[in-house]
N, C-alpha and C positions, 0 to 999 in steps of 0.2 A: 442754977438753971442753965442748958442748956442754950450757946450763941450761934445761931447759922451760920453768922457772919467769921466767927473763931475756929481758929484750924484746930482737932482734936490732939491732944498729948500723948504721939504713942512713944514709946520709950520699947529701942533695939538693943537685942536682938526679941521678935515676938515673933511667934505663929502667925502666920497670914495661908487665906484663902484664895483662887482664883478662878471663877464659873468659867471655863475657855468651852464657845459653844460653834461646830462647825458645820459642815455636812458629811464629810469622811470621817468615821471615829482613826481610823489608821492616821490620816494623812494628821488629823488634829493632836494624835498622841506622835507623831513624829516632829512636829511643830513644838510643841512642849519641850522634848527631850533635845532638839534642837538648842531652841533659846533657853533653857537651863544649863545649859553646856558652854554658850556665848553669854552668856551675862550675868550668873551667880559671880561673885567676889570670891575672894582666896577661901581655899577650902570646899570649892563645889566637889571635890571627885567623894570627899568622904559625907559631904553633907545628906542626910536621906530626907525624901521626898518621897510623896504618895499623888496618885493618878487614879482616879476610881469614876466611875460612867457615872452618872449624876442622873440625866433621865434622857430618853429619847422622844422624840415628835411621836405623836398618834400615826401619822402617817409615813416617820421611820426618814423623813426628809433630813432632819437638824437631832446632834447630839452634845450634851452635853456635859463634859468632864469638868473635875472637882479636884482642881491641884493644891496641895496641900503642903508648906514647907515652915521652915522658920527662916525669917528673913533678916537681913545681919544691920542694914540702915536703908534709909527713907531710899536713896540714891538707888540701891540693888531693887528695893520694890517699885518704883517707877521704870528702871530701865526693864524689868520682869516683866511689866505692864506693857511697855511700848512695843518690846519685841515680840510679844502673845499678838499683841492686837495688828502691829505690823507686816505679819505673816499670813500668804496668801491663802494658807489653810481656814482659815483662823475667820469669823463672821463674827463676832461679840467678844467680848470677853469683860467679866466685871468683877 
């Protein structure tokens, strides 16, 4: 049975996903390739990585991409997370 309270067992290196949702798709797909470049761990220039539009606002306001990598430990996917989110492009990211 599943514990709220229990942190989940993920074992690296695994696939991980990241909704990055901004208002410029340019500026947010520069943001990305950015912090991919400052904070993947050894091996980013060969590592491949996928970027695809995920959906856009009805009113074409907010977009958002769907980054797609394998991530190597806990450490690269939190600092992955902090630099997506701490990026001025950058309005969400989950």
């Amino acid at each position: 049975m599943f514990d709220p309270g229990q942190r989940p067992d993920i074992r690296y290196p695994t696939p991980w996903s990241f909704k990055v949702i901004g208002d410029d798709e340019a500026a947010v797909r520069r943001a990305v390739e950015t912090t991919l470049a400052e904070r993947l761990e050894c091996g980013a220039a060969e590592r491949p990585w996928d970027l695809s539009t995920s959906r856009t606002s009805r009113g074409g306001r907010y977009v958002s991409l769907l980054l797609s990598l394998t991530v190597v430990s806990e450490d690269e996917r939190n600092a992955l997370f902090a630099g997506l989110a701490g990026h001025p492009a950058v309005r969400i990211v989950i």
